[in-house]
N, C-alpha and C positions, 0 to 999 in steps of 0.2 A: 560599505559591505565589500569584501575583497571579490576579483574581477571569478576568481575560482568558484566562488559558490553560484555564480549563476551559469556559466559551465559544466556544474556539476547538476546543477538542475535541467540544462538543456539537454546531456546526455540521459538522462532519468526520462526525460520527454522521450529521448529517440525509443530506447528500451522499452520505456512502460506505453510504447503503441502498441508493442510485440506481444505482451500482457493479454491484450482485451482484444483486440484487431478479430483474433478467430473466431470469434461471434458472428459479426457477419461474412464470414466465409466456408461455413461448415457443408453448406449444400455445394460449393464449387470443386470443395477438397473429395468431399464424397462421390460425386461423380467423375473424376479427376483420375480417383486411386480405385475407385471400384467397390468403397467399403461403405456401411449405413452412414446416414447423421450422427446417430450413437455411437459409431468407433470413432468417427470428427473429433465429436465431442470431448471423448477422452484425450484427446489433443489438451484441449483446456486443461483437464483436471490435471495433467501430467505435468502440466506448469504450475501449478500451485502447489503441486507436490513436492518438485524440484526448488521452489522457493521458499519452502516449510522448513525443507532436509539443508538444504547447501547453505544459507546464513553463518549458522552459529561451527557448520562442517570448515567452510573457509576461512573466518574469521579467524578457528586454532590453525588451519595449516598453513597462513599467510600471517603470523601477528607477527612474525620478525621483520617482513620484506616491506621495505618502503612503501609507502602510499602511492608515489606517483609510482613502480612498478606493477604494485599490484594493481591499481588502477587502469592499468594500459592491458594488463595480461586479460583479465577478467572482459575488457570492451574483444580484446583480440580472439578469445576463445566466442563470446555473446555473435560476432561478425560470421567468424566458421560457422558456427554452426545455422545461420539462419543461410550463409552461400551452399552448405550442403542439404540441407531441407529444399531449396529453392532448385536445384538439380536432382534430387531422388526423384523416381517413381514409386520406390517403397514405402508403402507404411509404419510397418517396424522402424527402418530408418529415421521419417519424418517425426515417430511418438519420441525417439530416442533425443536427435536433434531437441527437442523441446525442453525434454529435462535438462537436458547440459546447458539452453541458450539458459536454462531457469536458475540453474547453479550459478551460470556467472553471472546473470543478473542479480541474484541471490549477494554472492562477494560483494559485487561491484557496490547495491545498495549500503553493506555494510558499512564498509572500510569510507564510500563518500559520507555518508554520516557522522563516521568519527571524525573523518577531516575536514569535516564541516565545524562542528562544533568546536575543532580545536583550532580554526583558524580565527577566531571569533571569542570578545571576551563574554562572560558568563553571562552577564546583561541581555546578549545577544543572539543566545543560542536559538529561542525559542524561533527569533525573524529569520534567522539563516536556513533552520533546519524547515522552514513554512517557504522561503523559498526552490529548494530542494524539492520538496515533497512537492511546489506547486507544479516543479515539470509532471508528475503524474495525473495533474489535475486535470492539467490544459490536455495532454494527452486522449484523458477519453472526452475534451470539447472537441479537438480538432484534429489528435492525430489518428483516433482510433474510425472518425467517420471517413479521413480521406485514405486511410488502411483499405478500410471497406471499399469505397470507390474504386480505388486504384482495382482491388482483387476482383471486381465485379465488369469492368472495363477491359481490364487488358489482362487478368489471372491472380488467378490467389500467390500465382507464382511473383508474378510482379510486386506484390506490397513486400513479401520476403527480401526482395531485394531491394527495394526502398529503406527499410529499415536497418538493413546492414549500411546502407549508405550513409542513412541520416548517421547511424551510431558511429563510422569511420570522420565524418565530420565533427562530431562533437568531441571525438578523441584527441582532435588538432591541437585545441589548445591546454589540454591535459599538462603537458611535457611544459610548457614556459610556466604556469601557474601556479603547477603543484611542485611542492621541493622537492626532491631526488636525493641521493644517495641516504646512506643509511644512518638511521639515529642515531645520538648517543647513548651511550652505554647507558649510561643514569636514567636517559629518558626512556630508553626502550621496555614496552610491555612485557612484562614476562608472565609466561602461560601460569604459573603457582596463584601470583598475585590475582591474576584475572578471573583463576578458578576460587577463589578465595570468596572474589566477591559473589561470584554468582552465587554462593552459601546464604546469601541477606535474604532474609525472608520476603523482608519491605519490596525488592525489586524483583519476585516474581509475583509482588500479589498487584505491583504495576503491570506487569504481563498481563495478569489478567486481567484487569479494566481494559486493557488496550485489544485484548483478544473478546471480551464480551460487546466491548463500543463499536469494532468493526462488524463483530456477528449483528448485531440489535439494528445495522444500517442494510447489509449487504443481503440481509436476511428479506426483504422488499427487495432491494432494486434485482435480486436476480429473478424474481418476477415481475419483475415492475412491465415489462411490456407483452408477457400475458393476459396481467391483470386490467391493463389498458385498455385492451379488446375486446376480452372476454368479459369484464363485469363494468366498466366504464362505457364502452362501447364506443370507444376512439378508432377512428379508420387506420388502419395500418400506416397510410401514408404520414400520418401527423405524428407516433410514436416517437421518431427519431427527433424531432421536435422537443416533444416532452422530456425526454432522454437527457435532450443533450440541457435542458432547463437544469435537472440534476447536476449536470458536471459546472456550470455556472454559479450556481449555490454552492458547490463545493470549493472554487476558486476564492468567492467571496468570503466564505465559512473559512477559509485556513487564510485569509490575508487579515480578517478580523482577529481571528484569533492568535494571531501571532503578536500582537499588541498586547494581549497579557497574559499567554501563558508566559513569559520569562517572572512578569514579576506578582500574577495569582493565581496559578496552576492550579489550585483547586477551586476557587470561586470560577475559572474559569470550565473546567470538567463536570461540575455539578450543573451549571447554565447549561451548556451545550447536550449534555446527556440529559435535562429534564427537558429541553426540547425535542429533542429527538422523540422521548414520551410522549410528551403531548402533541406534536406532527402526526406519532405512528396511529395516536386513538384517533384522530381526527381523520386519517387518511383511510382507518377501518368505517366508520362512519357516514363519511361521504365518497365510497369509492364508485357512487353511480355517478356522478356528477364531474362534468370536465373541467369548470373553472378551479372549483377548490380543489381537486385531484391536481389539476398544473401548479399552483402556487404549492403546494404541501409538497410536489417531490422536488421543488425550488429549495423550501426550507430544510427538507429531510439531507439532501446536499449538504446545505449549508450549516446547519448545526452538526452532522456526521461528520465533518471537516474542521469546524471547529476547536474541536478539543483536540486536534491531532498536534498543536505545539506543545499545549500542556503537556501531555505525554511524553513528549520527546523529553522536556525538559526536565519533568519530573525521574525520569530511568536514568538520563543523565548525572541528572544531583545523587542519586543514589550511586552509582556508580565509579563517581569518582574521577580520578586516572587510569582507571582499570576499565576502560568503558569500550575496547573492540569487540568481545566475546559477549559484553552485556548489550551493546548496541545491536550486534547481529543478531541475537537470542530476540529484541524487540522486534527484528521483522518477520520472524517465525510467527511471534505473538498474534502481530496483525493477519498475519497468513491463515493463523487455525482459526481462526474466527472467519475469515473468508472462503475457509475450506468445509467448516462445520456451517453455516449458515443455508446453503443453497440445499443442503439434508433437512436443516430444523425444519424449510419453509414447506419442503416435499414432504415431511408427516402430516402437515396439517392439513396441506392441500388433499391429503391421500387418504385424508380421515374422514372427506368431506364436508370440512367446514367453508371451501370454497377458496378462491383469490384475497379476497379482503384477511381471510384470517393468518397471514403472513405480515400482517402490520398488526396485528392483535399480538403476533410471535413477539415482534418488535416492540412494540412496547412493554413485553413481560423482561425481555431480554434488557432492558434498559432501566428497569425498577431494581434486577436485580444488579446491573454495573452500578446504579448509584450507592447500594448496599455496600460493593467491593471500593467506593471512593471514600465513602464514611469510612470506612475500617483504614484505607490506608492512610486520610488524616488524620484518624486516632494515634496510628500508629507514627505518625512525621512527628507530631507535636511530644511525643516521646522519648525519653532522654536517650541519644543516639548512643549504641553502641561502641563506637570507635570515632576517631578523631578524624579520619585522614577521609573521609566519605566524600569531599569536594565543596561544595560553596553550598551554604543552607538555601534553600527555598523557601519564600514566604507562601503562605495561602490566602 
């Protein structure tokens, strides 16, 4: 595996601490800048939003410039802006900063994706892009709880600045790894072809498995340590425990799974998504109970992570050559699914049915993505429209 792609995951690590980190720091910033938890909060949401909108936004205005420049721009602009978050006293300022550090994380995931996959023969892609995605993983094992530490220790201001730092480190070797100067004529993406492909049905109805698989997961865990105290009756102290059980099932979930989503992306996606089902009913069932509530959000990790190479690989193979604007467009996918999920879980809670019934969500949310996997193996096993789509995939 080329020395880039783990590079490109260790930068993914520094960024995607930046992600999750303001979790446990919303009561610091709020006392800090003077505004509720609920303006904090929207700190979050503003990065999710920023990561929905700036993918597929960056992906057309950078598809001509190099990989290694875009790559270094995108870390450069993600560093500003967490240095200027890290020196405001404003709010305004601090929500803005968020969205921009979210746009360039946004690009940055793009564009390493595609030059992930294309450093890498087809064989490959699935293990490359499970490496990749695994810096996000380790992130909320380890980078998202010493986030918190740090912000809780010595200031929220301080993990800002950690995170610029890790992300200036990982930039380092950016420049030796990734090629530089600019394609060939022949090879270079052009905006017609790219938009062309995005027209394939087949690769927005992967969009959507990819956006229902993240909701039917994220749709639990952004309760999951509510529901740990309030209906489990887990002492606060142990939560992060729990927590961090998830992000290890996630690590193991995408290193498994990267072993055959390259060569049965769909045997693989149907597994993992009918576990995730069966987890979520179990997890509604016994959510008074500590021991099986621990193991279940081990597995909900690790089956939700799971199917994350099949995915890649499957948007891939649809895509072709034509895969920067279709690559970006897949991390919006997973985005509106993490954007819609933490809403689905708060009607139900707001309905009265309780904590538990956020994994009753999750398992509906997961009967219907296997729906959307049938259809789109109906649809793979049919006679492709065009030639040039890229390297078939078996199921």
């Amino acid at each position: 595996m080329p020395l880039a792609v783990y590079l490109l995951g260790l930068a993914i690590f520094a960024q995607g601490t930046s992600e999750f980190m303001l979790s446990g720091l919303l009561p610091e910033i709020a006392a800090d800048l003077g505004i509720t938890i609920p303006d904090a909060g929207l700190l979050i949401s503003a990065f999710a939003v920023g990561m929905l909108v700036g993918a597929p936004v960056l992906a057309i205005v950078t598809l001509r410039w190099p990989r290694r420049t875009s790559l270094l721009t995108f870390t450069a602009v993600f560093i500003a802006a967490h240095v200027v978050g890290a020196l405001t006293a404003s709010y305004g300022v601090l929500l803005a900063t968020r969205i921009v550090a979210a746009f360039a994380y946004a690009g940055f995931w793009a564009v390493a994706a595609v030059a992930t996959v294309s450093m890498v023969a087809p064989g490959a892609r699935g293990k490359a892009m499970a490496i990749v995605t695994g810096g996000l993983t380790i992130a909320t094992i380890l980078g998202v709880p010493a986030g918190t530490f740090i912000g809780q220790h010595l200031g929220w201001r301080a993990a800002f600045w950690a995170v610029a730092a890790m992300s200036a480190l990982a930039a380092i070797g950016i420049p030796a790894t990734i090629r530089g100067g600019r394609p060939a004529a022949e090879s270079m993406p052009r905006l017609r072809r790219e938009l062309r492909t995005m027209a394939e049905p087949r690769l927005w109805l992967a969009y959507g498995v990819a956006a229902l698989s993240a909701c039917s997961v994220i749709v639990i865990f952004s309760y999951l340590g509510t529901l740990l105290t309030a209906t489990t009756g887990l002492p606060e102290g142990w939560v992060p425990v729990v927590l961090a059980l998830f992000g290890v099932g996630s690590l193991t979930g995408i290193i498994l799974g990267s072993r055959f989503g390259d060569t049965r992306p769909f045997a693989a996606l149907y597994a993992g998504t009918a576990g995730i089902v069966a987890v979520s009913v179990l997890l509604a069932l016994t959510a008074t109970s500590v021991a099986p509530v621990a193991v279940l959000v081990f597995l909900l990790g690790g089956f939700g992570f799971f199917v994350n190479p099949a995915l890649n690989v499957r948007i891939y193979a649809i895509a072709g050559e034509a895969r920067t604007i279709a690559g970006a467009t897949a991390t919006s996918a997973f985005n509106v699914g993490v954007v819609l999920a933490p809403w689905l879980g708060g009607l139900t809670i707001a309905a009265g049915f309780g904590y538990p019934s956020v994994a009753w969500a999750g398992a509906a949310i997961g009967v219907v993505t296997l729906g959307a996997i049938a259809l789109a193996s109906a649809l793979h096993r049919a006679p492709a429209p065009r030639a040039s789509e890229g390297q078939p995939v078996t199921s």
